[in-house]
C-alpha positions in Angstrom: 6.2 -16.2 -2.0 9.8 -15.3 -3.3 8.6 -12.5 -5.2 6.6 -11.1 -2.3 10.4 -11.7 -0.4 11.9 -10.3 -2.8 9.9 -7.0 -3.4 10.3 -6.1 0.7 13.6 -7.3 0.5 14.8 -4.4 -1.9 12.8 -2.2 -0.4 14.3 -2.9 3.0 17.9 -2.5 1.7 16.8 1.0 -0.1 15.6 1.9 3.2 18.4 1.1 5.3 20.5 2.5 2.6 18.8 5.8 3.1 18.7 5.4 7.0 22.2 5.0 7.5 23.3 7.7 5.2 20.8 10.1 7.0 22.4 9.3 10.3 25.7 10.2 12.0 27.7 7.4 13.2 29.7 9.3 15.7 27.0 11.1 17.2 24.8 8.1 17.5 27.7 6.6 19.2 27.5 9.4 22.2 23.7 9.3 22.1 23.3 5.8 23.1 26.7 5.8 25.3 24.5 8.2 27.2 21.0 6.9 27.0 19.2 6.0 30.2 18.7 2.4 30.2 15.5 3.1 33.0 13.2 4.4 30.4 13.6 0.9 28.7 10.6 -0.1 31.4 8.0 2.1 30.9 8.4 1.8 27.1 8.4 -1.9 27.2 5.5 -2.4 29.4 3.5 0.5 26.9 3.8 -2.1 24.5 3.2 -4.8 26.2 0.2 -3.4 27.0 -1.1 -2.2 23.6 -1.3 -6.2 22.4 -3.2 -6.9 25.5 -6.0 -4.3 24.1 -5.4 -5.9 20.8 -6.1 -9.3 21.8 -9.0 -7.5 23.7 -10.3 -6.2 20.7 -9.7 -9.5 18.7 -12.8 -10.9 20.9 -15.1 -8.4 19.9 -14.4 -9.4 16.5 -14.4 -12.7 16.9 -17.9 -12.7 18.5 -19.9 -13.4 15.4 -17.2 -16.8 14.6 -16.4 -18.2 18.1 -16.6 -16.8 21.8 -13.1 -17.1 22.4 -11.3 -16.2 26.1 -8.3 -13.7 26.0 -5.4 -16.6 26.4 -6.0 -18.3 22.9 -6.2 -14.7 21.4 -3.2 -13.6 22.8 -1.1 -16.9 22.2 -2.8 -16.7 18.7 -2.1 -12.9 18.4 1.5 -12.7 19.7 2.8 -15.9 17.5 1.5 -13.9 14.5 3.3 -11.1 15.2 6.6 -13.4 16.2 5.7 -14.2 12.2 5.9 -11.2 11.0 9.0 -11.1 12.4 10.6 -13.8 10.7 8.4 -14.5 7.8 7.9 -11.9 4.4 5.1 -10.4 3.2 3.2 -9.8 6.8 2.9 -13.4 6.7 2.3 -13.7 10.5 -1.7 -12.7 9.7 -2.4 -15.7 8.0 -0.1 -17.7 10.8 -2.1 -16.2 13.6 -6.0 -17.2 11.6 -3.8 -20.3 11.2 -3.2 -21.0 15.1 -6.5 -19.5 16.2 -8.9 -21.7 14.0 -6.9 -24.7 14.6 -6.8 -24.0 18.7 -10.7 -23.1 18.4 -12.0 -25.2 15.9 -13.3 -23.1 13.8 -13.2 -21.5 10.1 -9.7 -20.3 9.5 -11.1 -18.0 6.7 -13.7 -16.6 8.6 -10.7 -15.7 11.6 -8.5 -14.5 8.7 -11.7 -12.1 7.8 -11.2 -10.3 11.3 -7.7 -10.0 10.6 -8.4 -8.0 8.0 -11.1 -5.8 9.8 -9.1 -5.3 12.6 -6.1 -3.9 10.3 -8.4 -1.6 8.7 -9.9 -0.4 11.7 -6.3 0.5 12.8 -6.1 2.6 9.7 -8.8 4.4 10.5 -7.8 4.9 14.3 -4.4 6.0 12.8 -5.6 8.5 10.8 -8.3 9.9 13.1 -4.9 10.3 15.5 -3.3 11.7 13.1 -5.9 14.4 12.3 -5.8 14.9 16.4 -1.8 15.6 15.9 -2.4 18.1 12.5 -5.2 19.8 15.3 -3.5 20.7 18.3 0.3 19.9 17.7 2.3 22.8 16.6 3.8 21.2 13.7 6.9 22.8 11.5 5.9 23.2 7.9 9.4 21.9 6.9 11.8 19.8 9.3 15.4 19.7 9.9 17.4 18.9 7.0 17.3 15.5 5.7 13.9 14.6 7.3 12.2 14.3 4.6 9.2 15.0 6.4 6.3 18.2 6.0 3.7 18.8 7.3 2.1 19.2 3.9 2.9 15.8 3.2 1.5 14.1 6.4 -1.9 16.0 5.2 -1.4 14.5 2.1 -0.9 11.1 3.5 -3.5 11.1 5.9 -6.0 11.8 2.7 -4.9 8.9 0.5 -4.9 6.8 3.3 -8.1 7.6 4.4 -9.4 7.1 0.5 -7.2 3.9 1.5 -9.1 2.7 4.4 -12.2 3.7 3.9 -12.2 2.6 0.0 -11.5 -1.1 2.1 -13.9 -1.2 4.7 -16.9 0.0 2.2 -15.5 -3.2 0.4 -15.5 -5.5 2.9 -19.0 -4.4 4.4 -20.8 -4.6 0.4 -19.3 -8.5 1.0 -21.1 -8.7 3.8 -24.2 -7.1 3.1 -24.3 -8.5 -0.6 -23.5 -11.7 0.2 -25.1 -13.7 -2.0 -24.4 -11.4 -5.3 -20.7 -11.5 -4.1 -21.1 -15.5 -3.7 -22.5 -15.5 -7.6 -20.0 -13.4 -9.2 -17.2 -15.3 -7.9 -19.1 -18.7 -8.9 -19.3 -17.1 -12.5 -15.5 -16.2 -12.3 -14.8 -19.9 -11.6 -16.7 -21.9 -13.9 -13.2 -22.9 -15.6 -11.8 -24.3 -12.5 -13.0 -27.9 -11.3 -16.5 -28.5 -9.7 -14.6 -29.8 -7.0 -12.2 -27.0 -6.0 -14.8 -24.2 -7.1 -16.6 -25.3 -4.4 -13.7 -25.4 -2.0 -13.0 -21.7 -2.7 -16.3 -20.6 -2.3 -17.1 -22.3 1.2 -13.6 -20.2 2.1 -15.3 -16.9 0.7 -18.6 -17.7 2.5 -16.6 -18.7 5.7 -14.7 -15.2 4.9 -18.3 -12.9 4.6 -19.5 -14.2 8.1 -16.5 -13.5 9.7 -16.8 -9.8 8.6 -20.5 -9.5 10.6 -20.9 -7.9 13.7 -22.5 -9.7 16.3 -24.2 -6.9 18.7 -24.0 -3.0 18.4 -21.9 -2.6 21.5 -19.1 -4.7 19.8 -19.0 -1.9 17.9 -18.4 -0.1 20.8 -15.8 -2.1 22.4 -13.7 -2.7 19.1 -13.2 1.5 18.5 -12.5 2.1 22.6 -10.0 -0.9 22.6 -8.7 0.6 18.8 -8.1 4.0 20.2 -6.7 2.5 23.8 -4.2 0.3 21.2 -2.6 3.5 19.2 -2.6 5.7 22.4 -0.5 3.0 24.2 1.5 2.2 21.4 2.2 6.0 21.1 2.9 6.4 24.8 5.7 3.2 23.9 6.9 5.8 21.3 7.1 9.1 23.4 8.2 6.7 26.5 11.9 6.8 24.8 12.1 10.2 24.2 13.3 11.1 27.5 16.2 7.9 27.5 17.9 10.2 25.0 16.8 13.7 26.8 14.4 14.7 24.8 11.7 17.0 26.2 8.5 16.2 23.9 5.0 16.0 24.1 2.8 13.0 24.0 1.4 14.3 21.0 5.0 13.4 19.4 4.4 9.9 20.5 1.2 9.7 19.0 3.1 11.3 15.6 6.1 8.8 15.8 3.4 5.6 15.8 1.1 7.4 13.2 4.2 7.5 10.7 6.0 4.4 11.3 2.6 2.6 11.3 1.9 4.4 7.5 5.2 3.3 6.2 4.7 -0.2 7.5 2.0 -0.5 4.8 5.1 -0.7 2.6 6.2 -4.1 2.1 9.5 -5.0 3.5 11.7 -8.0 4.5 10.6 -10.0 7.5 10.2 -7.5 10.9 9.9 -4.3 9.3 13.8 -3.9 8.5 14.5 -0.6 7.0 11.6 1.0 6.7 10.4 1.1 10.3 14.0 2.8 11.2 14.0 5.7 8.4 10.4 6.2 9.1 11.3 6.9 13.0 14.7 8.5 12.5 12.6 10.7 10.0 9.9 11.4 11.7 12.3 12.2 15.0 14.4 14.8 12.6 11.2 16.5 11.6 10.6 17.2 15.2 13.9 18.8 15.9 16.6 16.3 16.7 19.4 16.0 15.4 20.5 12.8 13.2 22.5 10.8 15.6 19.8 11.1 18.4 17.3 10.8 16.1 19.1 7.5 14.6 19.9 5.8 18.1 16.3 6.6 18.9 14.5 4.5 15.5 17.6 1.9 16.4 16.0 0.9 20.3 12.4 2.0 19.7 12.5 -1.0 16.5 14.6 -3.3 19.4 11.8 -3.2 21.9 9.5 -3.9 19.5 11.0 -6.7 18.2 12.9 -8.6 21.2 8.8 -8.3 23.0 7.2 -9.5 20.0 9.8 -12.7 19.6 10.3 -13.7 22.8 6.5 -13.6 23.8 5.8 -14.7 20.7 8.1 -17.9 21.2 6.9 -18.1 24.4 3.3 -18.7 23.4 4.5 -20.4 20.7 6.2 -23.2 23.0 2.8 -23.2 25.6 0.7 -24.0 23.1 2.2 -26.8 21.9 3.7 -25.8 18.8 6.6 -26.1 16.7 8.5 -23.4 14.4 6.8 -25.3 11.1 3.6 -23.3 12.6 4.9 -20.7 11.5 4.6 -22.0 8.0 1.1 -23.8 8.4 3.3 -27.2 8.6 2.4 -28.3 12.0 -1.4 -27.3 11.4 -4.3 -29.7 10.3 -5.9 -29.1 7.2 -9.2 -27.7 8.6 -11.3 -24.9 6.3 
C-alpha cells in the first residue's frame, strides 16, 4: 500500500505545486473576501443529493447479490467515500464492499464487483456529458493563459477515455458471459499456489462474475436514469458556485467543470483528491474565462464542500452503524468471503 501512497502522494504535491503557481494569492484574497456565503446552500444540497441517486443506483446493481434498502447503501456508500478521504489509493471502494457485505451478509467480492460497474458506468455517463458539452457549448479553442486547457484536448480525452471505459466494461461483461473459461484460465494460472488458497481465490472471482449480472432489463433502465441524474446534479453542485464569486455561466459549465475534475480524479493522488482535484477546477475555470484568483478561490470551496459533506456524513454513518475508524481499514470487520 505505501507505494500506491506514495505514487498519489507525488502526484498530489506536483499538482498543488502547479495549482498554486497558476493562481494569484492577492486576487484570491479579494475573491473570497467577497464571495457570497448563500450560494454555499444550493451547492451543498446538489451534492447531497447526487449520492442519494448514487446510493439509488447502488440497488439496481445490487439486485442480482442482495435486495438491499436505501439506508445500508447509503451508510455503506458515504463511509466509502469518508475513505477515500482519508485513505490512498481510492481505498474507500474496497471499505464501502467492506461495510456493505458485512452489514448484509453477503459476498464482499461480489459487492466489490458493482463497485466496479458502477465506476465504469460513470465513465461512460461522463463522457456522453461531455460529448453533450463539445455539442451545444460554445467552447474557446484555446483558454486564458495558463489554463492549460483546449478544446482539442478535451476531444482528445473524451476518446481515450471512452477506448478506456468501454475497453473495461467489454471486459467485465466477457467475465460474466464466459464464466466458466474465465474460472479455468485463472485455475491454470494458479496451479503453483496451494490447493487450499487456489481455491479461496477462485470462490472470490466466482463471487466477483455474479456480482457483474444483471438481474432484470429495467435495472438497466434505472442504473443509466439514476447515472445521468448523478452527473447532472453533481454538475449543478459545480455551476451552483459560480455565481458565489459573480460569475454569470451556463449550466453547461457545470456540467464541464464535473466532466474534468471527474477525468483527472482517475489520476492517482494522496488521500481526498489533494492537488489534482484543485488544478483540474482552477484549470478548467481559467479555460472558461476567469481569471486566476477567481478561478483559484473557486477549485479552493468547490473541493471544501466536497469534502467537509463527504466526512462528516460519512462519520456520521460511520458512528450509526456501529463502527469504529479501524473500519476504515477492514480491522473492525469479520472475515466473511
Amino acid at each position: 500500500m505505501w507505494k500506491h501512497y506514495l505514487i498519489g502522494l507525488l502526484i498530489s504535491v506536483a499538482a498543488g505545486w502547479l495549482f498554486l503557481r497558476a493562481v494569484d494569492f492577492s486576487q484570491m484574497g479579494q475573491a473570497l473576501a467577497s464571495m457570497h456565503l448563500a450560494w454555499l446552500i444550493p451547492c451543498a444540497a446538489f451534492y447531497v443529493v447526487s449520492y442519494g441517486f448514487r446510493a439509488q443506483r447502488w440497488h439496481y446493481l445490487m439486485r442480482p447479490v442482495a435486495r438491499v434498502p436505501f439506508r445500508p447503501l447509503f451508510s455503506a456508500l458515504m463511509i466509502g467515500f469518508l475513505g477515500n478521504n482519508l485513505l490512498p489509493a481510492h481505498l474507500g471502494e474496497l471499505v464501502r464492499a467492506y461495510v456493505l457485505g458485512r452489514d448484509q451478509g453477503v459476498s464482499k467480492s461480489a459487492v466489490f464487483a458493482t463497485v466496479v460497474l458502477e465506476r465504469v458506468y460513470d465513465g461512460l455517463t461522463v463522457l456522453f456529458l461531455l460529448m453533450i458539452v463539445l455539442l451545444f457549448m460554445k467552447l474557446p479553442e484555446q483558454g486564458a493563459a495558463g489554463s492549460h486547457i483546449t478544446a482539442q484536448g478535451l476531444r482528445t480525452a473524451g476518446w481515450a477515455g471512452l477506448a478506456l471505459f468501454a475497453g473495461l466494461m467489454l471486459a467485465l461483461q466477457l467475465l460474466r458471459w464466459q464464466r466458466q473459461r474465465a474460472l479455468a484460465v485463472c485455475r491454470f494460472c494458479l496451479k503453483p499456489l496451494p490447493e487450499r488458497l487456489t481455491g479461496k481465490i477462485l470462490e472470490m472471482v466466482a463471487a466477483f462474475a455474479d456480482g457483474l449480472a444483471l438481474s432484470q432489463a429495467r435495472d438497466l433502465v434505472g442504473i443509466i436514469i439514476h447515472s445521468l441524474l448523478v452527473w447532472v446534479f453533481l454538475g449543478l453542485y459545480a455551476w451552483s458556485l459560480m455565481p458565489a464569486f459573480g460569475l454569470s455561466l451556463g449550466p453547461l459549465a457545470g456540467i464541464l467543470m464535473e466532466v474534468v475534475v471527474a477525468l483527472a480524479l482517475l489520476i492517482p493522488s494522496a488521500p481526498a483528491f489533494l492537488g489534482t482535484f484543485h488544478l483540474a477546477a482552477a484549470f478548467t475555470l481559467g479555460y472558461m474565462g476567469a481569471d486566476a484568483g477567481v478561478a483559484g478561490s473557486y477549485a479552493m470551496v468547490l473541493w471544501l464542500v466536497h469534502f467537509v459533506c463527504t466526512t462528516l456524513i460519512g462519520a456520521w454513518c460511520l458512528w450509526r452503524e456501529g463502527l469504529g475508524w479501524g473500519a476504515l481499514r477492514g480491522g473492525d470487520l469479520p472475515d466473511r468471503a
